[in-house]
N, C-alpha and C positions, 0 to 999 in steps of 0.2 A: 381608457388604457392606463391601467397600473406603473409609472414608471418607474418607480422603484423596486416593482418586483422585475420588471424586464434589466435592471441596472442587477439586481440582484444576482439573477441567471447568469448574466454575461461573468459575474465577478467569480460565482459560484462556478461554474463553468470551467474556467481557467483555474481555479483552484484545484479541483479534480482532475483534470486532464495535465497538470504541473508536473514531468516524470521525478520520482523519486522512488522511495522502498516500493510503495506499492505498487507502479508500474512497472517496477523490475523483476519483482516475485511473481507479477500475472505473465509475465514474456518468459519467464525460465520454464514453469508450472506447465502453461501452454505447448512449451518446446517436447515435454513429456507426453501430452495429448492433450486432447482439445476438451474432453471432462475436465481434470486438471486443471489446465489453466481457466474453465468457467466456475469450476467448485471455489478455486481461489479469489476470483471476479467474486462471487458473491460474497467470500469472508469479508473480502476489503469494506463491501457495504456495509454487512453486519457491523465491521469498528467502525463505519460513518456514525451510523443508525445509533450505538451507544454514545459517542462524542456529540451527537445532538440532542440528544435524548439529556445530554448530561448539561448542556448546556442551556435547554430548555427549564430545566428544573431549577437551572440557579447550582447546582453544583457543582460547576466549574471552579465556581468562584475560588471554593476552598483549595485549590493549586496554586493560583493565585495568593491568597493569604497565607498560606503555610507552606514557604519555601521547602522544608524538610523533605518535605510528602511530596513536592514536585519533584526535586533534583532524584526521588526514591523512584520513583515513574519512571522517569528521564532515563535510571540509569538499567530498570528493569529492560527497558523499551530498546536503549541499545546492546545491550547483553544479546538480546534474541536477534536483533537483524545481525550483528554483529557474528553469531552462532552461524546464521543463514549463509552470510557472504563467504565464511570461513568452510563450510558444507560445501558450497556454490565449487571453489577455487579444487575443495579437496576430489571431487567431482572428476573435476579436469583433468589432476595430476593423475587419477584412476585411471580414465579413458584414454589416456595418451601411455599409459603404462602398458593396456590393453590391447593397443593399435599399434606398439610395438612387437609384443610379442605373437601378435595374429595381424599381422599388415593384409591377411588378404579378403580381413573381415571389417565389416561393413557396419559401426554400429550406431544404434538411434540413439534418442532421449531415455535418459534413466525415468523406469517406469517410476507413475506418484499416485500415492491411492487418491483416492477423492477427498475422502474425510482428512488425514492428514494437509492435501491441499490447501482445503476450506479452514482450515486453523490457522495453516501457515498466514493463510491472508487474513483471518481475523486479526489474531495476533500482533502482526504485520503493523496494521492501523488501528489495533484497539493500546497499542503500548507507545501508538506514540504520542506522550505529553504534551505538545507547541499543540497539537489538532485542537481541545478544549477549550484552550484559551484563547484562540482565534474564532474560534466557533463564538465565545463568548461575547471575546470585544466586536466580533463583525454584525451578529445576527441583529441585536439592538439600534444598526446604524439604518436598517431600513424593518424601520417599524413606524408607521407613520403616526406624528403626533393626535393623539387625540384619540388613535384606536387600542381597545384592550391587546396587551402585549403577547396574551399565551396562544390565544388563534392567530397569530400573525407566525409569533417565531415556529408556531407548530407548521403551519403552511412552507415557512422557507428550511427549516429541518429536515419536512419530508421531499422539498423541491432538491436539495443536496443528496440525499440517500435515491433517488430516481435517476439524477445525472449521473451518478455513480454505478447503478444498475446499468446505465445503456452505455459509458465509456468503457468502465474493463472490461465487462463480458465481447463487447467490439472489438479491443487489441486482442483479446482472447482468441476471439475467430478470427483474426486476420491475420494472428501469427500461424493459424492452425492452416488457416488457406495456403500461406509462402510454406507450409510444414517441410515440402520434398524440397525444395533450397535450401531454407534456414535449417535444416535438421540433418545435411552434408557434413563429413566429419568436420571440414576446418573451420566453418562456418558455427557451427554447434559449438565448438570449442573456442572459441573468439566471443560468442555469445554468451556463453555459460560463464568464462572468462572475465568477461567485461563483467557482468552484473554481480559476480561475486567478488571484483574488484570495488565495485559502486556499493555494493552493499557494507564491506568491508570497511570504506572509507565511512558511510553514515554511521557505521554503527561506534567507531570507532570518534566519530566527532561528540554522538549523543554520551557515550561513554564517557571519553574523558573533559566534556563540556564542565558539569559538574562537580568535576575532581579539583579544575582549577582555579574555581571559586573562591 
């Protein structure tokens, strides 16, 4: 028995399932349909899939050495969730503008195409900076002495991009399964709400993180 790849999973584990952008983009996405929120489930992997990809190869590193290029990430990376949360909010003031003027109309989740989805969530986790460098300093720590490092980290890279497969796509269908509750106008809107309040606040942190360096 592996113990440090089963320490691994556990740590790995909790890392992906930790709510932040990405599980807030696969819960709005979702609330639109249940394509949607799995198109975005899969982007989120694809930015796993790069950040260990990148981490694997040793190029992480240069985020690390070259502060410039990090805080440059950093600040790409909040711009867009920041974009997201401020879409998210403007969303809301829509649909309540809407349900004002037609109170006797009933309405759902703002349709999302698929592909659009699938970016939002690439995107989502391929712009965010900290994922690399923790990818970086963590993968190394359960690499056991003595074995060659590239089939070990390739192993717990593709073990992170799997758990990510079976998590979002999960909140995905399960937000899609509560669909007829969660997607009740005041309910919709307290959600839509929330997450472009949360998103707003990240985006807003990664942003001006940097600035006040």
């Amino acid at each position: 028995m592996d113990a440090q790849l089963i320490a691994f999973t556990g740590v790995a584990a909790g890392m992906v399932a930790l709510p932040g952008a990405d599980f807030t983009v696969v819960v709005r996405n979702a609330l639109a349909s249940r394509t949607a929120g799995l198109a975005t489930a899969l982007g989120v992997a694809g930015g796993l899939l790069v950040h260990t990809a990148l981490a694997v190869a040793g190029l992480a590193a240069v985020l690390v050495t070259m502060p410039v290029l990090f805080r440059t990430v950093q600040l790409l990376g909040g711009a867009y969730v920041l974009y997201l949360g401020i879409s998210a909010l403007y969303a809301v003031r829509r649909r309540v503008s809407e349900e004002s003027s037609a109170p006797d109309h009933v309405p759902s989740a703002s349709p999302q195409q698929p592909g659009r989805a699938l970016r939002q969530g690439f995107l989502t986790n391929a712009l965010n900076p900290k994922a690399p460098v923790l990818f970086l300093s963590l993968l190394p720590q359960f690499v056991p002495e003595g074995q060659p490092p590239l089939p070990r980290t390739l192993l717990l890279a593709a073990l992170v991009v799997a758990l990510a497969l079976i998590w979002f796509p999960a909140v995905a269908l399960l937000v899609d399964r509560l669909g007829r509750w969660l997607r009740r106008p005041r309910t919709a809107r307290a959600i839509e709400g929330g997450s472009g309040v949360a998103l707003t606040g990240l985006g807003l942190a990664l942003v001006t993180g940097p600035l006040l360096r």
